[in-house]
Backbone as a printed PyTorch tensor [residue, N CA C, xyz], in Angstrom:
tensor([[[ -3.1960,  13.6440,  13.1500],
         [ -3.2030,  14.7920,  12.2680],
         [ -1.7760,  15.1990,  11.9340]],

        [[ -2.1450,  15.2610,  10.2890],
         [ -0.2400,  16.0300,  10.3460],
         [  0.3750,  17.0660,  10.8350]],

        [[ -0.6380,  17.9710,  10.6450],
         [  0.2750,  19.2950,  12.0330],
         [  0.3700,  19.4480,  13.2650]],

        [[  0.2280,  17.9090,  13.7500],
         [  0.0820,  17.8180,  14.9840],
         [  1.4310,  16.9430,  15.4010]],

        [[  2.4460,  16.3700,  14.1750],
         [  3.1140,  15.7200,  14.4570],
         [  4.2730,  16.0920,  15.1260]],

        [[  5.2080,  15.2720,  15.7280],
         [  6.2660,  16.2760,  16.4910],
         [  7.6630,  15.9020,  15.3800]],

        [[  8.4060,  16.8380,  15.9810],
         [  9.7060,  16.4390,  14.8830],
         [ 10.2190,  15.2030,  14.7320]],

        [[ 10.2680,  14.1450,  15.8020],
         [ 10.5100,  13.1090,  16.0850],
         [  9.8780,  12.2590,  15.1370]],

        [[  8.7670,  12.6950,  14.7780],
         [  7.3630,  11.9770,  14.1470],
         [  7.8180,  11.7860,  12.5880]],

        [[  8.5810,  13.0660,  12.2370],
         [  8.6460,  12.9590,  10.7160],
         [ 10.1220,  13.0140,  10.9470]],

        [[ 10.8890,  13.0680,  11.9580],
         [ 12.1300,  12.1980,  11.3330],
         [ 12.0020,  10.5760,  11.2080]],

        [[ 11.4310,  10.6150,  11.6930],
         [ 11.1700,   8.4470,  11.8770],
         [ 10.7860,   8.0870,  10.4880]],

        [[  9.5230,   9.1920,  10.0760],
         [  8.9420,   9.0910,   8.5760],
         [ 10.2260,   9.1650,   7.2440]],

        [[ 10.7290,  10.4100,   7.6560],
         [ 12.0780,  10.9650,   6.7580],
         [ 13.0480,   9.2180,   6.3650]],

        [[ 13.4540,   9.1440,   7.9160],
         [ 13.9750,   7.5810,   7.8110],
         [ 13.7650,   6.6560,   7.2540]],

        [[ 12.5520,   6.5220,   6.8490],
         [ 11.9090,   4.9490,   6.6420],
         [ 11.8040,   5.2730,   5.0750]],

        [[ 11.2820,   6.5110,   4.6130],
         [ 11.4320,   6.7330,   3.5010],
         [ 12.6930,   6.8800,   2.7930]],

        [[ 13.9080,   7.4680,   3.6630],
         [ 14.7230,   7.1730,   2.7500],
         [ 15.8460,   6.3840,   2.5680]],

        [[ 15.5820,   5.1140,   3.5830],
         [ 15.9740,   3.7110,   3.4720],
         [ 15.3430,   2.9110,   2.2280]],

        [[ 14.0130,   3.5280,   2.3220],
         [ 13.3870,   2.7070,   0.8770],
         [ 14.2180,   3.1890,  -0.3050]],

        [[ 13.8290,   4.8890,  -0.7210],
         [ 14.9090,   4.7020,  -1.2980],
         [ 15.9410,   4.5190,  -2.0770]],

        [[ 17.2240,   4.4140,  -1.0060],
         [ 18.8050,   3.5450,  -0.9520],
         [ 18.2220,   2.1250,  -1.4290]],

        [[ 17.5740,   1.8130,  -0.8980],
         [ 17.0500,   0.3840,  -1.4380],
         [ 16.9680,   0.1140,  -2.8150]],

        [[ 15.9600,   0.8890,  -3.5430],
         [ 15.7560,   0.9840,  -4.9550],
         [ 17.0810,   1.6950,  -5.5490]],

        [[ 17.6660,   2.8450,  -5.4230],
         [ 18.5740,   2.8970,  -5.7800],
         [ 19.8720,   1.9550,  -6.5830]],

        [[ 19.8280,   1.2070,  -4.8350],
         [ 20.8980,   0.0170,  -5.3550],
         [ 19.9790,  -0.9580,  -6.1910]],

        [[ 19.3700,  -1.1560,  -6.1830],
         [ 18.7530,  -2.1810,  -7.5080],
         [ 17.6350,  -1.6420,  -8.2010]],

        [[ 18.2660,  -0.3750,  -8.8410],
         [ 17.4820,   0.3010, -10.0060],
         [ 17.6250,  -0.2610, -11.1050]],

        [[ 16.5960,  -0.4840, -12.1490],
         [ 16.5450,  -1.0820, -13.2090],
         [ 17.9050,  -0.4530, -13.8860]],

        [[ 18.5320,  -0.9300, -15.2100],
         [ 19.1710,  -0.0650, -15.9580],
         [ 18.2400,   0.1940, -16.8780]],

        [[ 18.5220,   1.6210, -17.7490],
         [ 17.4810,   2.4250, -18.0960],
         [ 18.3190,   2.2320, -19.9070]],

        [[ 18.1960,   2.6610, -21.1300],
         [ 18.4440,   2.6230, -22.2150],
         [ 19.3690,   4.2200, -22.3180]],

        [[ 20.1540,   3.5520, -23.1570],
         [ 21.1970,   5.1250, -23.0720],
         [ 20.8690,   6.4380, -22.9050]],

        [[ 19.6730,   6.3950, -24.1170],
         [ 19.1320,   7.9350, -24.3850],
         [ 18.4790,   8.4230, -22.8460]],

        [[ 17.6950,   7.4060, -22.4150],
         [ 17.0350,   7.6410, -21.1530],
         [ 17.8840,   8.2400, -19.8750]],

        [[ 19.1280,   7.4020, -19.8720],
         [ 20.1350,   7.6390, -19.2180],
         [ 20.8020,   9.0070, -19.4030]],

        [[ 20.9150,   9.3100, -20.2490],
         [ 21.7930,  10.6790, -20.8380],
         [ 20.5620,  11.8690, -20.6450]],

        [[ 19.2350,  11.6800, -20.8360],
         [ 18.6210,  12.8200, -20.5590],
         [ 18.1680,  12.6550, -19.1680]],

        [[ 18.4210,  11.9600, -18.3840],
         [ 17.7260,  12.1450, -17.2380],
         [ 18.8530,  12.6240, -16.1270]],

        [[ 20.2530,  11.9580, -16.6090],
         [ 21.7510,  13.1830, -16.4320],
         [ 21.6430,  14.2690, -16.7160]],

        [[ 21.3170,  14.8340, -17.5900],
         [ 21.6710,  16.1720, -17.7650],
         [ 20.2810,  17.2260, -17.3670]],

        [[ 19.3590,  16.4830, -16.6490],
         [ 18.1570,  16.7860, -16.2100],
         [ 18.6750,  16.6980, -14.6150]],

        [[ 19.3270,  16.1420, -14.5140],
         [ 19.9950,  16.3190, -12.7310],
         [ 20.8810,  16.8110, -12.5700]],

        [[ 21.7650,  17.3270, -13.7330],
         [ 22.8380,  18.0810, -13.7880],
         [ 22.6350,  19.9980, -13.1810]],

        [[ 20.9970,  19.9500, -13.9180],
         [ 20.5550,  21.2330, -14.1270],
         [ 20.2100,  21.3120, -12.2410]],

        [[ 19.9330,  20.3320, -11.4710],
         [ 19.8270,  20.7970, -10.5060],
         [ 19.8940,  20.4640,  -9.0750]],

        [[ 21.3630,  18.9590,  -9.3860],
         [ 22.1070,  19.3230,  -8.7660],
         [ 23.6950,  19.2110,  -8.7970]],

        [[ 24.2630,  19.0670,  -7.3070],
         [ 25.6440,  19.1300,  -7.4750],
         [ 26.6830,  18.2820,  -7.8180]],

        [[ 27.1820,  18.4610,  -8.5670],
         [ 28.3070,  17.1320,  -9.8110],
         [ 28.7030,  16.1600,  -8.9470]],

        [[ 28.4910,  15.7940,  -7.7920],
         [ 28.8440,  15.0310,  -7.1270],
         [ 27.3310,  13.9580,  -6.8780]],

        [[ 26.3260,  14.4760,  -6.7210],
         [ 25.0380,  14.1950,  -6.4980],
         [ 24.0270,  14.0200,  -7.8470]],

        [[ 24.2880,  14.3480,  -9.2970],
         [ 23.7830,  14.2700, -10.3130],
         [ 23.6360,  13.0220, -10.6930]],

        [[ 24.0110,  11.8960, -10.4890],
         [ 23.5110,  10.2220, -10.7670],
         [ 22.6390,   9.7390,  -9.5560]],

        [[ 22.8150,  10.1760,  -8.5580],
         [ 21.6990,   9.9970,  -7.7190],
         [ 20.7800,  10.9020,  -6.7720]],

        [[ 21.0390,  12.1050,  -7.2660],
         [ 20.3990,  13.0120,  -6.8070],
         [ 18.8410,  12.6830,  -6.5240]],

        [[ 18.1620,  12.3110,  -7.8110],
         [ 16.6130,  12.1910,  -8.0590],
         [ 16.2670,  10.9990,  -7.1570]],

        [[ 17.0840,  10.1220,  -6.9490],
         [ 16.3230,   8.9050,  -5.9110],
         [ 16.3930,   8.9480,  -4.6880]],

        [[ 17.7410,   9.5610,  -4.1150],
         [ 18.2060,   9.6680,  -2.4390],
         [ 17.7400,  10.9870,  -2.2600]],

        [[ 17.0410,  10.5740,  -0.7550],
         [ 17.0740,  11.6820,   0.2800],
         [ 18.1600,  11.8160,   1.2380]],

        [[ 18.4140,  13.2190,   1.2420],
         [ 19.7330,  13.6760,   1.8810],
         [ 19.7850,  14.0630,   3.4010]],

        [[ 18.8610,  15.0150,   2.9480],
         [ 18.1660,  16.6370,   4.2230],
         [ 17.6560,  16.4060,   4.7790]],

        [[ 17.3730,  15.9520,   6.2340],
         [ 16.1090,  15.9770,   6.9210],
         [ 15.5520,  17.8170,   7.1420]],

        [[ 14.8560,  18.2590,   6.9220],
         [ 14.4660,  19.6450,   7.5000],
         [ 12.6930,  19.6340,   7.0990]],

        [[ 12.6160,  19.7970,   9.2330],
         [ 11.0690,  19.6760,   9.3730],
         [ 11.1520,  21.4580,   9.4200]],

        [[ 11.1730,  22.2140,   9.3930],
         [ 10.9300,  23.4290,   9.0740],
         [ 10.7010,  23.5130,   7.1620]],

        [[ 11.0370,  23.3300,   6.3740],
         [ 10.2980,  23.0110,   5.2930],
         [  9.2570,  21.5990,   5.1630]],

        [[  8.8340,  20.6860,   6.1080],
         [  8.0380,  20.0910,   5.7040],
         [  6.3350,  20.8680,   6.6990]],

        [[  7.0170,  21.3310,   7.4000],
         [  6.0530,  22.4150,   8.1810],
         [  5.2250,  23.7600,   7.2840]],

        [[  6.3530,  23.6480,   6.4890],
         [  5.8760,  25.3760,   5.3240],
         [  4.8690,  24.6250,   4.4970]],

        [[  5.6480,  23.2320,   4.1660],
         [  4.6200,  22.5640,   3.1220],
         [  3.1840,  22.3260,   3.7760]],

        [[  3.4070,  21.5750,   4.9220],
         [  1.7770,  21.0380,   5.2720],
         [  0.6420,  22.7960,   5.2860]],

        [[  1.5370,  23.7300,   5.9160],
         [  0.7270,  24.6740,   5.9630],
         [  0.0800,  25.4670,   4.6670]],

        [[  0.9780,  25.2610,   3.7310],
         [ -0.2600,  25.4090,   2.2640],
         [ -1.0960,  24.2060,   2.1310]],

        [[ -1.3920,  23.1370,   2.7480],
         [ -2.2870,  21.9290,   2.4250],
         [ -3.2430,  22.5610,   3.0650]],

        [[ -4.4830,  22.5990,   2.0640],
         [ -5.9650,  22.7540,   2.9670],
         [ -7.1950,  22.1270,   2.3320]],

        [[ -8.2140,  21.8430,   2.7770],
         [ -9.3670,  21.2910,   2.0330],
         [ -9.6860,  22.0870,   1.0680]],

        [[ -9.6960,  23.1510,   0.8130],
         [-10.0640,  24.6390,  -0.1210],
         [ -9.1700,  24.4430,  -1.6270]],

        [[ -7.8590,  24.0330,  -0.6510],
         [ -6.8100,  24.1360,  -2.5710],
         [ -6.2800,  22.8200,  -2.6750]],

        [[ -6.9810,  21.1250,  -2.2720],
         [ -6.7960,  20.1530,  -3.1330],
         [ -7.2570,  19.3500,  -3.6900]],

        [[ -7.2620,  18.5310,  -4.4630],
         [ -8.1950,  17.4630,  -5.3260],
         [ -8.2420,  16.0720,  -4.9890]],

        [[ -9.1250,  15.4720,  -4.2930],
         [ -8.9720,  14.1420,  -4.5160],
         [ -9.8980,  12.6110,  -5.2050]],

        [[ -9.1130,  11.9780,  -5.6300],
         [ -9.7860,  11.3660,  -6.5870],
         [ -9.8850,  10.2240,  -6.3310]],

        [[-11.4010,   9.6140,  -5.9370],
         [-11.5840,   7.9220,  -5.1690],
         [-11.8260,   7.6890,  -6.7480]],

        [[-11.6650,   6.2390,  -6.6360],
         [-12.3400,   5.3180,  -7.5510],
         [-12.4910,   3.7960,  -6.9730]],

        [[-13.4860,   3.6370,  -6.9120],
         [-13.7300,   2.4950,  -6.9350],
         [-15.6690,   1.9120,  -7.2910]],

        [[-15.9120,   1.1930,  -7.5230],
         [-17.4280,   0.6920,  -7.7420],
         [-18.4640,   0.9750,  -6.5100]],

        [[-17.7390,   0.4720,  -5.2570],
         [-18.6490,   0.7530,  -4.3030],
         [-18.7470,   2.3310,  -3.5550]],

        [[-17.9890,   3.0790,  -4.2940],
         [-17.8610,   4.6500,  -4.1090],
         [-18.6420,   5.2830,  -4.9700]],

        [[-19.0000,   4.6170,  -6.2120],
         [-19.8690,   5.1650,  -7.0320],
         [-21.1960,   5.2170,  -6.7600]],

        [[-21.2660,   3.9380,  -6.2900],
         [-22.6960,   3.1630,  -5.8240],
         [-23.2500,   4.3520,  -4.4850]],

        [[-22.6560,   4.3140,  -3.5410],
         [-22.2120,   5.1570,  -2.5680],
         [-22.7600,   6.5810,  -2.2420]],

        [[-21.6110,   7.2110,  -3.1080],
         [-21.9680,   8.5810,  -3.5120],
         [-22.9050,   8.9410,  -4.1740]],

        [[-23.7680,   8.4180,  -5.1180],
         [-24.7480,   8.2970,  -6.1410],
         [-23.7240,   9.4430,  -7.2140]],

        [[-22.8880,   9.1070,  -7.8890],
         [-22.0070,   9.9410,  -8.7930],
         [-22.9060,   9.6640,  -9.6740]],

        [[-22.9260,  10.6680, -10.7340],
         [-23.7780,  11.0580, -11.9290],
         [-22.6410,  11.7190, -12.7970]],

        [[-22.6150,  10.9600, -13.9050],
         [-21.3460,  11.6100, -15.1430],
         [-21.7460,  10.6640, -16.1010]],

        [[-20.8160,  11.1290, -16.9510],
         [-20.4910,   9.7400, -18.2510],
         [-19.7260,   8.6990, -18.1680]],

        [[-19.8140,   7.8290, -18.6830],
         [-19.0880,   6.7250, -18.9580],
         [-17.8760,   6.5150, -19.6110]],

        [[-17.0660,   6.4270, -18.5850],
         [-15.5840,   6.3500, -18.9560],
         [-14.7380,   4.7770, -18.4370]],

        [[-14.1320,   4.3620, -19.5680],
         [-13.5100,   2.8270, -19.1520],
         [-14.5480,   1.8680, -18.3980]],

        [[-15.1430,   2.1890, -18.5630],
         [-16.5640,   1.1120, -17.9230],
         [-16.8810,   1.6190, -16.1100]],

        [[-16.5870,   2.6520, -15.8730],
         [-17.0310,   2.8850, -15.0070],
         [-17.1590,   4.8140, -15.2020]],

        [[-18.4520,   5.2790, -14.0540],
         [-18.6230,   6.1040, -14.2990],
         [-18.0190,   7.6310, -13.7080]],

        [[-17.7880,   8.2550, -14.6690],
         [-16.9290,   9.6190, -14.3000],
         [-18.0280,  10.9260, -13.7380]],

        [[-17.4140,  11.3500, -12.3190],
         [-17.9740,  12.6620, -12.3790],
         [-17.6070,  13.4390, -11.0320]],

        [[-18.1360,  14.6040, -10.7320],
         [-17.3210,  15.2850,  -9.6730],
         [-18.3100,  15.7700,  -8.2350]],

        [[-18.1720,  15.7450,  -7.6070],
         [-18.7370,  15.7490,  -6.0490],
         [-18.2330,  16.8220,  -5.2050]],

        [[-18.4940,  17.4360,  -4.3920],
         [-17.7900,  17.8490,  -3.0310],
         [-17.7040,  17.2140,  -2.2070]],

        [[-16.5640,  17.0340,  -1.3010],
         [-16.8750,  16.3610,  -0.3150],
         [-16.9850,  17.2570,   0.8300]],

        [[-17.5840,  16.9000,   2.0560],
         [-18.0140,  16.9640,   3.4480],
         [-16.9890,  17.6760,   4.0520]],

        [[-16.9590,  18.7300,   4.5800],
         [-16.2790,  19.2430,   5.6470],
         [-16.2750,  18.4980,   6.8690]],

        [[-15.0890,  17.9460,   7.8340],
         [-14.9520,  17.5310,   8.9360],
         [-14.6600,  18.3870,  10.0010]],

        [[-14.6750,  18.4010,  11.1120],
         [-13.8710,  19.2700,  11.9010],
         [-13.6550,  18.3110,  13.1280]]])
């Protein structure tokens, strides 16, 4: 469970994620000027002139006290999730319309505890 994890738990996570990444980073596609120039001045707006070319891909911060604030607004009550697949349809007995050749529609799911 995620609020059960210890700090240790999501620095290891923090890590691994942001080795990936530095990874992509260094072999980010090149992007077309315009793309380039608005997505600068879209990191300009928020962050620091030193960090504005790679701000949006690298993680910097580890801080499990904001990933703690976050999990605690996560609840079954305020999120959405969306399976797709054929044998989920079959499954669930979903009832909707027909969308892209498979069928659309909405369910509750099951409370666990």
């Amino acid at each position: 469970r995620m609020n059960q994890a210890t700090e240790a738990d999501w620095r290891r996570v923090f890590e691994e994620l942001r080795q990936i990444q530095e990874i992509q980073w260094r072999f980010k596609d090149k992007e077309t000027p315009y793309g380039f120039v608005s997505g600068l001045a879209q990191s300009m707006r928020h962050y620091a002139p030193e960090h504005a070319l790679s701000g949006p891909f690298l993680l910097r911060q580890f801080d499990v006290a904001l990933v703690r604030k976050f999990l605690g607004h996560l609840s079954p009550e305020n999120m959405n999730v969306m399976l797709q697949s054929k044998k989920w349809e079959e499954k669930a007995g979903v009832e909707g319309k027909m969308v892209c050749g498979g069928r659309m529609g909405s369910k509750g799911l099951m409370k666990r505890c």
